[in-house]
C-alpha positions in Angstrom: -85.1 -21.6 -44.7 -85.9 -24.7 -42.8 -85.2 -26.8 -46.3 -82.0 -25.1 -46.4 -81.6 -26.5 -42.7 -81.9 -29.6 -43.1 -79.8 -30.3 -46.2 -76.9 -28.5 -44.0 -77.5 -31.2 -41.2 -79.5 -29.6 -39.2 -81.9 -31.5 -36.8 -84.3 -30.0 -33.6 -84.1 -26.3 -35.2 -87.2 -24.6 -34.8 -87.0 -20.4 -37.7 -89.9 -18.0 -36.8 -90.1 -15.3 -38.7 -92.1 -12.1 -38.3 -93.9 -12.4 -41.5 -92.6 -13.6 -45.2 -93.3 -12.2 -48.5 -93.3 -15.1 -50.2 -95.2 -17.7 -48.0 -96.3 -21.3 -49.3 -99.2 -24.0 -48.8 -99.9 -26.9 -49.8 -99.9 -28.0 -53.8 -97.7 -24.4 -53.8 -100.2 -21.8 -53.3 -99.8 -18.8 -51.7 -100.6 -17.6 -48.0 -100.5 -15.0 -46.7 -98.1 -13.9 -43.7 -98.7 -10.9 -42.3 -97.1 -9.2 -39.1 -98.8 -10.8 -35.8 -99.0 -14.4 -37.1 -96.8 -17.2 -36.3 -94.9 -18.3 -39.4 -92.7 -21.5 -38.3 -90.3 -23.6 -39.8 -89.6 -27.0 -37.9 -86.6 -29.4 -38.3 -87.5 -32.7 -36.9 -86.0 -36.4 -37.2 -89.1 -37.8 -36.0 -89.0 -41.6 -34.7 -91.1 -42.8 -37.7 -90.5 -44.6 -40.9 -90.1 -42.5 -43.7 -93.4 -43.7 -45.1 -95.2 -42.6 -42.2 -93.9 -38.8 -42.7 -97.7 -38.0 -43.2 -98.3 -39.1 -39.6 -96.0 -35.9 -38.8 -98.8 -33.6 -40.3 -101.3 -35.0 -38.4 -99.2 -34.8 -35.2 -98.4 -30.8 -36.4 -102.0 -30.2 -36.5 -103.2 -31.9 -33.7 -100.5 -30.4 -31.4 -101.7 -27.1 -33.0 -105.3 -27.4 -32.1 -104.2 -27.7 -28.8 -101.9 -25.0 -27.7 -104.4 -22.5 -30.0 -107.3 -23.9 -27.9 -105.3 -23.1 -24.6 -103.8 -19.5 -25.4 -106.8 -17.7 -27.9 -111.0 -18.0 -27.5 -111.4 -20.0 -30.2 -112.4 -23.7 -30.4 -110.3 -25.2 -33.2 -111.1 -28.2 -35.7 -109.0 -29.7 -38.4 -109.5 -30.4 -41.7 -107.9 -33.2 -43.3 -105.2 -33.7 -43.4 -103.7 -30.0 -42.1 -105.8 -27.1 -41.8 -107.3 -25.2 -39.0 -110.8 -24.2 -39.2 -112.6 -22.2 -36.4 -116.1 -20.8 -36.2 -115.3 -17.9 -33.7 -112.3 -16.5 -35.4 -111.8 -12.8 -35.8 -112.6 -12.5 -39.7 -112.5 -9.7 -42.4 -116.0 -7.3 -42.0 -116.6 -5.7 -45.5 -118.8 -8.0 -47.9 -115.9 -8.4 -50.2 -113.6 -10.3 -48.1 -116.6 -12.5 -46.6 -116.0 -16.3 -45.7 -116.0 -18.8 -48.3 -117.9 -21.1 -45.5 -119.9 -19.1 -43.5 -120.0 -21.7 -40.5 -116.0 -22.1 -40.6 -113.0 -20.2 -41.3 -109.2 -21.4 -41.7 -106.9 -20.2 -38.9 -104.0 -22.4 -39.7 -101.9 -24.5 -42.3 -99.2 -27.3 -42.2 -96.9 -28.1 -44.5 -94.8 -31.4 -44.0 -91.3 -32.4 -46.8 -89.2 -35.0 -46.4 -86.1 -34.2 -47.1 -83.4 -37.1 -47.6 -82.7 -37.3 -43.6 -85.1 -34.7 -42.2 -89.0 -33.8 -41.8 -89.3 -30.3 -42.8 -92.9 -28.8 -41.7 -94.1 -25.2 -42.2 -96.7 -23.6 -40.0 -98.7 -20.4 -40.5 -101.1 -19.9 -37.7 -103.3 -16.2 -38.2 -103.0 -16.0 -34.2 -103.1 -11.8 -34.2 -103.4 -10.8 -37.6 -105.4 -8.0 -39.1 -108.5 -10.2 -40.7 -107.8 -7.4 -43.5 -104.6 -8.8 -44.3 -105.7 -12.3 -45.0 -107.8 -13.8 -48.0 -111.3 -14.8 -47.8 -112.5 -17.6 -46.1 -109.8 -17.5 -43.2 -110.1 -15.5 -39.5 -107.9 -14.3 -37.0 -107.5 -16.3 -34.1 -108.2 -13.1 -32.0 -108.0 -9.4 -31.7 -106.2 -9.0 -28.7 -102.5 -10.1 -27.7 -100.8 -13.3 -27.7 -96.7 -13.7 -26.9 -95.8 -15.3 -30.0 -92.2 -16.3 -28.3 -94.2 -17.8 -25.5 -97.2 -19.8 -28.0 -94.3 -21.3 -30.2 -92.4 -22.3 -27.2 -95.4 -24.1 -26.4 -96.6 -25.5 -29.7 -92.6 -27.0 -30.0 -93.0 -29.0 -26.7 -96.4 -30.1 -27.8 -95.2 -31.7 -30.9 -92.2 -32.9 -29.0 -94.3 -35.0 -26.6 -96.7 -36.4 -29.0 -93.9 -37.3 -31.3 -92.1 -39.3 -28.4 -95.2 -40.3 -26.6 -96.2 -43.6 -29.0 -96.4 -45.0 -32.4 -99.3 -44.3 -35.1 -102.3 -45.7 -33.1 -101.6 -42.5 -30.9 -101.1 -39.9 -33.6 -104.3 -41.1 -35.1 -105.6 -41.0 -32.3 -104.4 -37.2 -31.1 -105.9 -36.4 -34.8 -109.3 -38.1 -34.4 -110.1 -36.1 -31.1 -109.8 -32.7 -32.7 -110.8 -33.5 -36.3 -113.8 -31.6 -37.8 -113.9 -33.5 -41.0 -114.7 -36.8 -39.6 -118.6 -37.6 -39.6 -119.1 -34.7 -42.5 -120.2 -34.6 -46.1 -116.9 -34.2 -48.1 -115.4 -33.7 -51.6 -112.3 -34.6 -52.1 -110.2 -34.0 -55.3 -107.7 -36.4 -56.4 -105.5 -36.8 -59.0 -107.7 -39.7 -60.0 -110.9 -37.9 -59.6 -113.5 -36.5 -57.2 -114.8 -38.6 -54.4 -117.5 -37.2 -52.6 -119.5 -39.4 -49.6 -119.1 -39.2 -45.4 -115.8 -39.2 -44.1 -116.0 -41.7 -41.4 -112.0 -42.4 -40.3 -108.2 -41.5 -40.7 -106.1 -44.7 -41.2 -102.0 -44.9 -40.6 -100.3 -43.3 -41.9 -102.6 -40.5 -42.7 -105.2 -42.0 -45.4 -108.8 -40.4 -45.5 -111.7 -42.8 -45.7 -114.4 -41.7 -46.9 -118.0 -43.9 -47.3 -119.7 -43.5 -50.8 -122.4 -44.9 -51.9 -120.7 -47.5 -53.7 -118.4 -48.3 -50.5 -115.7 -47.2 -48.7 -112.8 -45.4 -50.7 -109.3 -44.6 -49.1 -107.5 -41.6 -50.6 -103.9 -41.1 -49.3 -103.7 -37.4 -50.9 -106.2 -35.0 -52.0 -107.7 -31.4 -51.6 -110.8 -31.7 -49.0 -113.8 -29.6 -48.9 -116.5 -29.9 -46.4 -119.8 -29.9 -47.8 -123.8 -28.7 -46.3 -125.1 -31.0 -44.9 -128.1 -32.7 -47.0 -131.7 -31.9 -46.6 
């Protein structure tokens, strides 16, 4: 729906729906939507160059961490470049549907598209879902009650006032402070490859680096696990 927007013009629009049946992640996998989470479509005309739309994501996310942080118990971190990960989240009891990581579970996703004059970004927070509903590895961000009018209301004006509030030094910067992937053991795969090392730093306008042991590598795109630490 918020594609459809913005091709008919449309520019500030926020679509919440109760749940979808046909939600959509990154690289066009699947998520799941049940009733109680937030499901969010955003129209934005940010104040960036178009090859800065990935500084949008990080803006989503950090904004994201924030307001979650303020209205449920848990104590997001993000994974590059877009996810939500949370070690107190409500998750699914029976062995079957245990955590992939057993340290962390996803809580939320971002999706960010340009469109020709538009930023289009999708986000699917599990804020009062039944951990049954959801796939492995992710967690509800709480078993009670949370005004979903009221947290998206919120999460809009938070994205709003980083987006006005400075260039890319203060996205990055809004990313860095609730990043969980920075300082970890990583693998990252590429379309060129694997790359597995310490990621030490997110550079404008959203590039992961990450230090290997033959030096520093910068990967603009890529799907990022967090690995054990060694030892």
């Amino acid at each position: 729906r918020g594609r459809a927007l913005a091709a008919d013009g449309a520019r500030s629009t926020a679509v919440l729906a109760d749940r979808q049946t046909r939600g959509r992640g990154r690289l066009d996998r699947g998520w799941a939507s049940p009733t109680g989470g937030v499901w969010l479509s955003m129209v934005l005309d940010p104040p960036l160059d178009p090859d800065e739309t990935p500084l949008v994501t990080l803006a989503a996310a950090a904004a994201l961490a924030a307001v979650v942080e303020e209205t449920t118990p848990v104590d997001p971190g993000i994974k590059w470049p877009n996810d939500l990960l949370a070690a107190d989240g409500v998750r699914p009891t029976t062995a079957a549907d245990a955590p992939i990581d057993p340290d962390r579970s996803k809580i939320a996703g971002i999706l960010t598209e340009r469109t020709r004059h538009r930023v289009v970004v999708g986000v699917g927070v599990n804020l009062c879902v039944d951990p049954a509903a959801i796939p492995p590895g992710s967690a509800a961000a709480t078993d009670g009650s949370v005004d979903r009018v009221g947290f998206v209301a919120r999460y809009l004006a938070a994205v709003d006032a980083l987006l006005d509030a400075g260039g890319p030094s203060v996205l990055l910067d809004a990313w860095r402070a609730r990043a969980d992937t920075l300082g970890r053991r990583v693998r990252v795969t590429t379309p060129g490859g694997t790359v597995r090392g310490t990621a030490v730093d997110v550079e404008s306008p959203g590039t992961l680096v990450v230090e290997t042991d033959d030096g520093p590598v910068r990967i603009a795109a890529g799907d990022c696990d967090h690995l054990r630490p060694e030892g």
